[in-house]
N, C-alpha and C positions, 0 to 999 in steps of 0.2 A: 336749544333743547330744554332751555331753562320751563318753559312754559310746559313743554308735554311732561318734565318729571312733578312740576308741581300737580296737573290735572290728575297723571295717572295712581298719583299717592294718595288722591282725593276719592278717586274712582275705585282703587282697590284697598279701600281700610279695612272693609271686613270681607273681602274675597276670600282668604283664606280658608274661611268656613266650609266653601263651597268645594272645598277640591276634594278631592277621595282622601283616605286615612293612607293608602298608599304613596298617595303623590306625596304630602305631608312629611313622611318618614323615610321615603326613598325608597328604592324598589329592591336593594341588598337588603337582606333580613339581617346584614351584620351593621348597616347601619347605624350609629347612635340616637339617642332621645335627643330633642332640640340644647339638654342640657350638658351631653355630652361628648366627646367627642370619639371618633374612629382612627386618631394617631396610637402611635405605641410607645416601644423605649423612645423619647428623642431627643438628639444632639443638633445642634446647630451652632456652628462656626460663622461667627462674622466678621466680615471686614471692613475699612472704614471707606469704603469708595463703593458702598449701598450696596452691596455684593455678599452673600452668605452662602453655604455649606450647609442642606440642610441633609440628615440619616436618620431613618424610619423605620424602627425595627419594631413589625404586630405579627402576632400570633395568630394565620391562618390556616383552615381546614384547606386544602387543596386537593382536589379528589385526582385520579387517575385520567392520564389521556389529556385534549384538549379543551380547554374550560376558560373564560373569561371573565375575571374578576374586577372588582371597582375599589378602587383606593381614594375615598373625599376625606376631603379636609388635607388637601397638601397647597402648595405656595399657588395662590390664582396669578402669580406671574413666573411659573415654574417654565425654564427654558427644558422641553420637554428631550435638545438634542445631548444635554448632558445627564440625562438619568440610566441608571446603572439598578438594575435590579437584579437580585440573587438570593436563592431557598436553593435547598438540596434535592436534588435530583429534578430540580426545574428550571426549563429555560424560556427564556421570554422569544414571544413569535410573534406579537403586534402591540402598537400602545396606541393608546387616543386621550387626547387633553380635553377635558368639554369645559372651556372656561369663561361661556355663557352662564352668568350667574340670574336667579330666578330674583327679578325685580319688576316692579310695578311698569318702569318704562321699559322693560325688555318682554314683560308680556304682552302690555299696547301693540308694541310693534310686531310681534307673532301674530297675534290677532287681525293683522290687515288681512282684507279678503274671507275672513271668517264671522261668524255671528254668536255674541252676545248676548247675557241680559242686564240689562239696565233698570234696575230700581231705582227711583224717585219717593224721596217724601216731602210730602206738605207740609212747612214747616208750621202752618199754622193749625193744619187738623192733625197732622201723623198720620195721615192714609198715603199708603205706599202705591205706586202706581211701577204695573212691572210691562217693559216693552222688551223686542226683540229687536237686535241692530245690529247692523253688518259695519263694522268698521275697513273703512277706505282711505283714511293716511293717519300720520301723527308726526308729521310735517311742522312744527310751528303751533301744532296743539292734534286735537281728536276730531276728527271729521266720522260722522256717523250717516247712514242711509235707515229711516225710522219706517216702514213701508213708501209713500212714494213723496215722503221730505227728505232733504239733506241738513243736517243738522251738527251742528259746531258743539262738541259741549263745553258747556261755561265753566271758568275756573274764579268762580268766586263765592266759594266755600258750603253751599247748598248742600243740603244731604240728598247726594247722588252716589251712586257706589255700582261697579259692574262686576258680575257672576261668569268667570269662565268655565266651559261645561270641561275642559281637561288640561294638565299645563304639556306643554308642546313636550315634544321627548330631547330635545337639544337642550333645553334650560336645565339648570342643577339649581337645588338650594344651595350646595357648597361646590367650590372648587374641586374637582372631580381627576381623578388619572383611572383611565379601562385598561386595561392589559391583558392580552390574551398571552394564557401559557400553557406549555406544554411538558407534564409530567410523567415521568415511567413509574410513579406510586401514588395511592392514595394516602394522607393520612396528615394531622396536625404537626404544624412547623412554624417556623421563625422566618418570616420574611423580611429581608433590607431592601428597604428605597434610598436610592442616592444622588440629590439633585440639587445645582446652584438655583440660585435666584437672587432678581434684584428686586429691590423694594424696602430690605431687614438692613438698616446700617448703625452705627455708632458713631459720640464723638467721645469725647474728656472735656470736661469743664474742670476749674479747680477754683476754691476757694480760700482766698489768703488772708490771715488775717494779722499783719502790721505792727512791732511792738516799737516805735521808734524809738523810746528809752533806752531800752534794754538791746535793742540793734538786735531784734529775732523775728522770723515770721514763723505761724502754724498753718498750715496746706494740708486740705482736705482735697483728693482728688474723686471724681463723680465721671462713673461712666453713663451716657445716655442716647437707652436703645430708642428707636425710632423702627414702628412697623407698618409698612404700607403695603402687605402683598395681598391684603385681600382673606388671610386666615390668620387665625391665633395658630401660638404654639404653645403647646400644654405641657407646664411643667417639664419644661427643657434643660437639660444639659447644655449649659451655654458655655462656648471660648470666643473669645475676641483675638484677632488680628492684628497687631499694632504695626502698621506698615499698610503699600497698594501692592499687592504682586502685579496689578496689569498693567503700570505705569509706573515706571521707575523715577526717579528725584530726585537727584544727590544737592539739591541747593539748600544749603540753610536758611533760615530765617533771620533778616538785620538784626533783631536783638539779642543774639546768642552771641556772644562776645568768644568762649570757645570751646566746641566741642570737644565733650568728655573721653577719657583712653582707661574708662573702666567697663568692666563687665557686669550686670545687674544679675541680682540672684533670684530668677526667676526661667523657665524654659524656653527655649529659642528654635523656630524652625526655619532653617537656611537663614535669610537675615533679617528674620522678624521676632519681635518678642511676644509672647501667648500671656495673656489676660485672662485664665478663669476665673467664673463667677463661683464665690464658696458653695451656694446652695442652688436646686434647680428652681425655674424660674419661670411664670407664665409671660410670654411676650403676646400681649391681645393688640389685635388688629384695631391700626388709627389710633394706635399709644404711642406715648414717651413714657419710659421707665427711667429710673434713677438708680444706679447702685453705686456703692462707695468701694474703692480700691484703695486708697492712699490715705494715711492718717499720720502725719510728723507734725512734734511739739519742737520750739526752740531752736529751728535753722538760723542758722547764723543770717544777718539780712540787715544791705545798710541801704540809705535813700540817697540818691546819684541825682547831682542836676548834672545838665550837658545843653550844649547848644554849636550847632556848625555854621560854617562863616563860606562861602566861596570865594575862590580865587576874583580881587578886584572888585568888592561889595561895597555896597555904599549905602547902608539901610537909609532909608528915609527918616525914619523914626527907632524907638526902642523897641527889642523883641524880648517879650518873654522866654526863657531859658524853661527848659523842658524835666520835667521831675519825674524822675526813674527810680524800681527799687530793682536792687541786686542780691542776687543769692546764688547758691552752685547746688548741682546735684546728686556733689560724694556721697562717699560712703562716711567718711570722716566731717563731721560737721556738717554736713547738705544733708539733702533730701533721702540720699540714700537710693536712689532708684530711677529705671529709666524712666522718662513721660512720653506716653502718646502723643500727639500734636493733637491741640484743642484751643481753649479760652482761660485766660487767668484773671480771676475778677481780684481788686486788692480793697481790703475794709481797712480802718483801724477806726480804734476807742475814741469816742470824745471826752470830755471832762467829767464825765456823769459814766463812762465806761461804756455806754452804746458803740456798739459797731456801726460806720459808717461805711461808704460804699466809696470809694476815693479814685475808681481808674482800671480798667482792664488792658489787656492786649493777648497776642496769640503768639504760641510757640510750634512749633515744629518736632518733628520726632526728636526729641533731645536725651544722646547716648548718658549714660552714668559718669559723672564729674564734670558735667558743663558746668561752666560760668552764664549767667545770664542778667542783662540789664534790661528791664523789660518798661518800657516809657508808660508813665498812668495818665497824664497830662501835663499841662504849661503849671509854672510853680506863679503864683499869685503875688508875689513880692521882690523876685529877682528877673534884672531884664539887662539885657545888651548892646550896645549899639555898635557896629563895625563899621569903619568910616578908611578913604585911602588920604590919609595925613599928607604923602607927599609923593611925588612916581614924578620923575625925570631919565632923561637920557644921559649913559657915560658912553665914555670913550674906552676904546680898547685899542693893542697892539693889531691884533687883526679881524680887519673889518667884515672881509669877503670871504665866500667861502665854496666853491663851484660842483657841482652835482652832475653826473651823468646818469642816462639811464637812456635805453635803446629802445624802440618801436617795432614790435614783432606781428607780421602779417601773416597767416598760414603757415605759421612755423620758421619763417624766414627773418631775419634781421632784414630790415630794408633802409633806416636809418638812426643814425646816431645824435642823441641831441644834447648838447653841453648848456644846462641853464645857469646863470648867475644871476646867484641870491644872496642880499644883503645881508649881515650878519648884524642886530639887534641890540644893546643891552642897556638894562634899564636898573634903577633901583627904586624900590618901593615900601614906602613905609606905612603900617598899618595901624591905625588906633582903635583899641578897643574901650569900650566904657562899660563897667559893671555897676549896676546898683544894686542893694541890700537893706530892704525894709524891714529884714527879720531881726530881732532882739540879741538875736547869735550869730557870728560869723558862719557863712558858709564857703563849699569851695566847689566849682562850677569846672568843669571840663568842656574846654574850646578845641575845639576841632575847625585846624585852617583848612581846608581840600581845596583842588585846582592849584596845584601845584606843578604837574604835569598832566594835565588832561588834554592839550590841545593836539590834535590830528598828525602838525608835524613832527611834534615832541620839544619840549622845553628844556634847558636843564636853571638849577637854580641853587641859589646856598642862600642863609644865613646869616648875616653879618652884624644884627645887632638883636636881642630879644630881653625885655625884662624881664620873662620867665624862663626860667628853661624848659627847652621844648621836647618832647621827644615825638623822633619819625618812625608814624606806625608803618610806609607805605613811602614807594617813591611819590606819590598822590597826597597825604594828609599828613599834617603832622599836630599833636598833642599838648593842648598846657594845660595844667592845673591852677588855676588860678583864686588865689584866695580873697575872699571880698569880706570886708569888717562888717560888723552888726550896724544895722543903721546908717550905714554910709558907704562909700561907693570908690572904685579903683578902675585906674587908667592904665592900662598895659601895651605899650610900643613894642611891634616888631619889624625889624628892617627884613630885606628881601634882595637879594641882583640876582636878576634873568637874564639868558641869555636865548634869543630866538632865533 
């Protein structure tokens, strides 16, 4: 279709001219000027799964009896089985969507089987030459019958341009809702329109910016609408959704180390928190807007390396250890507030005070008092190697260890099977190597995992470590490990399994 929207954009640059002042303006006299619009009070509710609440409260005459009225400029992707309309003393008795919008390719293609006129100018005289043509497809481009030729018209930029004598009665300039209603008065009222639509969504971006001296970040959070329905909305009462109602998710995001057990001060409907915008707001069709919600100085905030090792690793080589910054979202020293799920970009100052752009990643709905370590990238000067130093077999008092379990066909036991399995144990010792190219000592956070991961179940202890460790999980367990400025540490730790 690429080719007929370019031709018929060529074809109709100045058809407008040609159409009635009626067609132009629309056939309701309550319609607006091209500069204005026919919405009224309006609210719009959005949510972040492209899904919005839009209420349309305009001031119409609605005479007595039954009458059909036009309501444009509402959502050209308005799902027409959720609208809800209501005025006093009137009830709705039919609706129609006409969400055929008046475009240069949507008139081409009305136009099949109809006839045209087609102006031409010479581009070297400017004498216009005007024919009459019956358009027969727009297939792959315009196919035209010129009395007794068939004729292709060209899409390469000529000044050609075609005159239709009316625009079809389906097309709208604007996204359009008809409703017929039915009143037992005449007279001036408040009408509400009430309908979802997708296309109107949000997210949250947040801006951090890094003080690693002074161990603080400042975050600026930015809501950002996104309009694709095909209409502006004028000067809207706008609330945000911070939650899906359609799709529930109770998973957190890995970098939330651990959900907050505070309550945010801010309104809540069932289990989502509400985002107004301070002021109303135009959201225009095929925009991104920006608005600012979140403004905190001075959150407490330190920079975390970390890096994980699996059960039985053997790096080939040295890995860069992973550089995280950490903050919480109390009330007491944090953020103070819940966050939407979005993007967090992190900057900090170089030596001249420029903000720099150092690392993002994304969070999830995160309650009031999380903890959160959110990774920006690999740290440039600190790396790791995990290597298995040494893993043999020991002996135990008992070797064997026998398992039953039965085979059930239709509900019946049919037979019994007694397997023996060898009983495993092993000890294993793991060497880690840190290096440290930074001026200052750092302290890097190992995480062993595969501890217990395998299918049959493992069990395992401890028997020699030169850090101490702590177990976060039957699965991982934790060190802190301290690496000197410029120089580099080796940390053993033993293991016995038993399988």
């Amino acid at each position: 279709m690429k080719t007929l929207h370019r031709t018929a954009a060529m074809l109709l640059a100045a058809s407008a001219l040609a159409l009635p002042a009626s067609a132009q303006q629309g056939s309701d006299p309550s319609d607006p000027t091209p500069e204005g619009t026919a919405q009224g009070d309006l609210s719009v509710t959005i949510y972040q799964n492209g899904q919005a609440l839009v209420q349309d409260v305009r001031r119409l005459n609605i005479p007595n009896g039954r009458t059909r009225i036009e309501f444009p400029d509402v959502s050209a992707q308005i799902r027409p089985a959720t609208l809800s309309f209501n005025a006093d003393n009137t009830a709705i008795v039919e609706q129609n969507f006409d969400f055929d919008i008046l475009t240069p390719a949507k008139l081409m293609e009305k136009a099949i089987g109809e006839t045209v006129t087609l102006i031409r100018t010479n581009p070297a005289t400017g004498v216009e030459t005007v024919e009459r043509a019956e358009v027969l497809s727009v297939a792959g481009g315009v196919v035209v019958r010129i009395g007794d030729r068939i004729e292709v018209l060209r899409d390469d930029g000529l000044p050609v341009r075609v005159v239709f004598d009316e625009v079809p009665q389906n097309l709208r300039a604007r996204p359009t809702l008809s409703v017929t209603l039915d009143s037992n008065r005449s007279g001036t009222r408040d009408a509400s329109l009430r309908y979802l639509t997708p296309g109107l969504g949000w997210t949250s971006d947040y801006v951090a910016l890094f003080d690693e001296r002074r161990g603080t970040v400042d975050m600026q959070g930015w809501v950002t609408l996104t309009n694709n329905t095909g209409t502006t909305f004028h000067s809207a009462d706008t609330l945000l959704i911070a939650g899906n109602p359609s799709r529930a998710n109770g998973q957190m995001r890995p970098d939330m180390v651990r959900p907050g057990t505070e309550t945010a001060d801010r309104e809540r409907l069932g289990d989502f928190y509400l985002y107004p915008l301070e002021e109303r707001t135009t959201i225009a069709n095929a925009q991104t807007k920006q608005v600012s919600f979140l403004d905190v100085q001075d959150v407490r905030a330190s920079r975390i390396y970390e890096i994980g090792v699996g059960w039985l690793a053997n790096d080939e080589d040295f890995r860069p250890v992973s550089s995280a910054i950490a903050f919480n979202t109390s009330a007491d020293g944090g953020l103070g507030d819940a966050l939407p799920a979005g993007t967090v970009r992190f900057y900090q100052n170089d030596a001249q005070g420029n903000p720099q752009f150092i690392g993002e990643n994304s969070i999830g709905h995160t309650p009031m008092g999380s903890v959160l370590s959110l990774r920006t990238g690999d740290a440039f000067d600190i790396f790791m190697q995990a290597e298995v130093e040494d893993r043999g077999r020991i002996t135990a008092d008992e070797y064997e260890r026998s398992r039953r379990f039965r085979v059930i066909e239709d509900g019946e036991t049919v037979r019994e099977i007694r397997e023996e399995r060898a009983v495993e144990y092993y000890r294993t010792t793991m060497r880690y190597t840190f290096t440290n190219a930074k001026p200052e000592p750092v302290t890097v956070l190992l995480t062993q995992a595969g501890l217990d991961r395998y299918w049959w179940g493992r069990d395992f202890r401890v028997t020699a470590e030169d850090v101490e460790g702590e177990q976060l999980n039957a699965d991982q367990r934790l060190y802190r490990v301290r690496v000197p400025a410029n120089g580099e540490r080796v940390v053993r730790v033993t293991y016995e399994t038993r399988y």
